[in-house]
N, C-alpha and C positions, 0 to 999 in steps of 0.2 A: 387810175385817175389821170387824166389829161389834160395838161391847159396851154392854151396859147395865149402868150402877153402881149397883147403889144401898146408901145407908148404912143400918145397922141395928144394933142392937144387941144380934141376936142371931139365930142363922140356922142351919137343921141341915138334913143332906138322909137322906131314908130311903131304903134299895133292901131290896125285899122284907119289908116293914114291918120291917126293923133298923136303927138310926141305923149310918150312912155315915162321917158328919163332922158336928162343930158347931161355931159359932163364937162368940165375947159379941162385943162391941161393935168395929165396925170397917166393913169392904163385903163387898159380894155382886156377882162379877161375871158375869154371866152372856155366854157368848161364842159366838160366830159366824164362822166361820170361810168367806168365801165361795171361790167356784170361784181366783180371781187373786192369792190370798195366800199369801205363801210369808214364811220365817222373818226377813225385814229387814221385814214387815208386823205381825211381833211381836214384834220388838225395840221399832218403836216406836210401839205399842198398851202395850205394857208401861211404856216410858217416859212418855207421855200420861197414865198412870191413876195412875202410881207419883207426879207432880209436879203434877198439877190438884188444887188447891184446895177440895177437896172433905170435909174435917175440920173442926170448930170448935176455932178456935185458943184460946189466953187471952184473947182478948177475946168468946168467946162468938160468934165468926162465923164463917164458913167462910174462913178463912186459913192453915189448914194442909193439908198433903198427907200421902200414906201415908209420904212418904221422910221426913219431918218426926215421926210420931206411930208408937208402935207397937203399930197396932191391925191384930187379926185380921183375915185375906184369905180368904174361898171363891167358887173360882172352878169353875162346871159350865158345862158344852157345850151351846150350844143352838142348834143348826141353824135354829128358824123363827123366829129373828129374820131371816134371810134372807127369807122368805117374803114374795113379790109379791101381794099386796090388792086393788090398783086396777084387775083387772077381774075380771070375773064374781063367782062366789057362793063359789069352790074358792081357797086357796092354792096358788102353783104355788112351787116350792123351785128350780128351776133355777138361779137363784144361789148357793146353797148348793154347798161344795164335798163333792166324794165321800169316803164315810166312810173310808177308808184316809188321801188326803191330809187328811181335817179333823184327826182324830187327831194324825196326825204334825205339823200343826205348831201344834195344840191342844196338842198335850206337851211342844214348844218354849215356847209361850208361859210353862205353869206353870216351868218348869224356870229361865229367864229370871226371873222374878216370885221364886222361891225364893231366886237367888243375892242378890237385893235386900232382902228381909223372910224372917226367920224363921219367921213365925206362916200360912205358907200352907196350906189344905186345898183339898181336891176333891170333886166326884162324882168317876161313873166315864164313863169316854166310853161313850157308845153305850145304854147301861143306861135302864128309865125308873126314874127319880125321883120323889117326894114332894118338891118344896123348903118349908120353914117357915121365913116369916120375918117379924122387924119392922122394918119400915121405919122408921128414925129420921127425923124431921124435918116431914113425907115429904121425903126429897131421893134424886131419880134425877135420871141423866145418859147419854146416846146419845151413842157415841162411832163415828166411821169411818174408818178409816184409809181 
């Protein structure tokens, strides 16, 4: 499983030019779901992102976390973060798991993420999207179970 964080301050995803979801100030988690992950892979993907340090606390630094702060969570599916680069010209997805199991345990994960913070939105699995966002800080973060 794969995820990238990143913080913003404000973030909305469109499907078929109509807003989806949006968010203010909080993270953007964009996720990956490969072929070998199954739902104790999102338990704790979920607990990694919910308690890393990734918030400015009162001191103005990255010393709080989401289970600490209660700032807005959107979290959309993205299969090519899996995607293999390092040869030829083409991405090959073959680590990417198949759209039925991504889902199912892509729906764990939010579902997981829900019972922890109130403030969570989505895409939709499967759908293309428009994501809009602004990066705060810039701070991104690559996460792998």
């Amino acid at each position: 499983m794969l995820a990238t964080v990143q913080r913003v301050s404000e973030a909305k995803v469109e499907i078929n030019n109509a807003i989806h979801s949006q968010i203010g100030k909080g993270v953007l988690i964009f996720l990956c779901i490969e072929r070998e992950d199954d739902f104790e892979n999102a338990k704790k993907m979920v607990d990694k992102i919910l308690n890393f340090c990734i918030l400015e606390g009162d001191s103005h630094i990255m010393s709080a976390s989401l289970k600490e702060l209660d700032e807005d969570i959107l979290i959309i599916s993205q299969f090519t973060l899996a995607a293999v680069t390092n040869k030829g010209n083409k991405p090959s997805f073959h680590k990417a798991a198949p759209p039925d199991k991504a889902e199912e345990v892509y729906e764990e994960f939010v579902n997981i993420f829900k019972e922890s913070a109130s403030n969570v939105k989505t895409g939709k699995f499967g759908e293309i999207m428009n994501i809009n966002l602004i990066n705060s800080g810039p701070v991104t973060f690559n996460f792998r179970i």
